[in-house]
C-alpha positions in Angstrom: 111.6 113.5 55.2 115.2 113.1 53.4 114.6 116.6 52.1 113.8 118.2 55.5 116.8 116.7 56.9 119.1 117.6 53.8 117.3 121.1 54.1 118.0 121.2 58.1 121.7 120.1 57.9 122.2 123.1 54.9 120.7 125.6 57.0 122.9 124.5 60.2 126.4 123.9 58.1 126.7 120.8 59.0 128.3 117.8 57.0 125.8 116.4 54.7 127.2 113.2 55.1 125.1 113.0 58.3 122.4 112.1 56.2 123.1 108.0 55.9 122.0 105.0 57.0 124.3 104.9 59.7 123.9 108.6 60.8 123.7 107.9 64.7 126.4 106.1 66.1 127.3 106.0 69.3 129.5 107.8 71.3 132.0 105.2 70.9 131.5 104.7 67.8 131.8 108.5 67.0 135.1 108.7 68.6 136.8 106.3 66.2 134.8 107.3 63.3 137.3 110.1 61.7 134.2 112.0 59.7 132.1 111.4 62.8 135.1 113.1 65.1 136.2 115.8 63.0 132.0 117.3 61.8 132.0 117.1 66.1 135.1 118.3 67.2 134.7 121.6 63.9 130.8 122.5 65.6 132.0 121.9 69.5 136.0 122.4 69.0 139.2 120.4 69.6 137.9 119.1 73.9 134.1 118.1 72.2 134.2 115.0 73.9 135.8 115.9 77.2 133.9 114.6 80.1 131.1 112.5 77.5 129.9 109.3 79.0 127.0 109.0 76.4 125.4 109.5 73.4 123.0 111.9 75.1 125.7 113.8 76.7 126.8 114.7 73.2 122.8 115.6 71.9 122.7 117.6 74.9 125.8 119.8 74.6 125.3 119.9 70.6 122.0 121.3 71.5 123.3 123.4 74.2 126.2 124.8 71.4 123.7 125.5 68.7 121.0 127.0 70.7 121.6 130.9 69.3 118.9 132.8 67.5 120.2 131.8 64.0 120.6 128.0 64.5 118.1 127.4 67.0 116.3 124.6 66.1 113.0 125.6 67.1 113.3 128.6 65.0 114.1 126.5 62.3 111.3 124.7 62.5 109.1 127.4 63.2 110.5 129.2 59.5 110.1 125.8 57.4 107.0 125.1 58.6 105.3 128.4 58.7 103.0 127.7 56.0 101.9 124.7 57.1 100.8 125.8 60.9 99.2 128.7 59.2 97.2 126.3 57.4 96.2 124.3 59.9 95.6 126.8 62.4 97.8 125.7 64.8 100.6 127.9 66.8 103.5 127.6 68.3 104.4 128.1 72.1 106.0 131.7 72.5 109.0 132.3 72.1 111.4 131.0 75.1 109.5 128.6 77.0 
């Protein structure tokens, strides 16, 4: 699982640093957190936690940000895990819904 994740946040840029014990703070905690602030605030820019009244308001805009054809995490999932579907014979849900 550590390898999928380290794998995931390569293929998205993102700070591998993510990747700890302590990896989902809360939005509060976030905000004070310097690393935590600055990996947001360089994916969603300088206003990323304008209007943010929970930790799910961030997951949903972070999804929201990164939902383009090269970091869509569907896709993602779909390309490491080819293999493995193929394998088992199972399939996806096309693409869009």
């Amino acid at each position: 699982m550590d390898d999928d994740l380290t794998t995931l946040l390569d293929a998205l840029h993102w700070d591998q640093s993510l990747n700890t014990e302590q990896a989902h703070p809360s939005l509060e905690e976030c905000k004070q957190n310097s690393k935590c602030r600055s990996t947001i605030e360089a994916q969603l820019g300088a206003d990323a936690f304008a209007g943010m009244q929970s930790s799910g308001d961030l997951a949903q805009k972070l999804y929201q940000h990164g939902s383009t054809p090269e970091l869509d995490l569907i896709e993602l999932v779909r390309r490491r895990y080819a293999g493995d579907v193929a394998a088992g014979g199972y399939s996806y849900p096309p693409r869009g819904e």
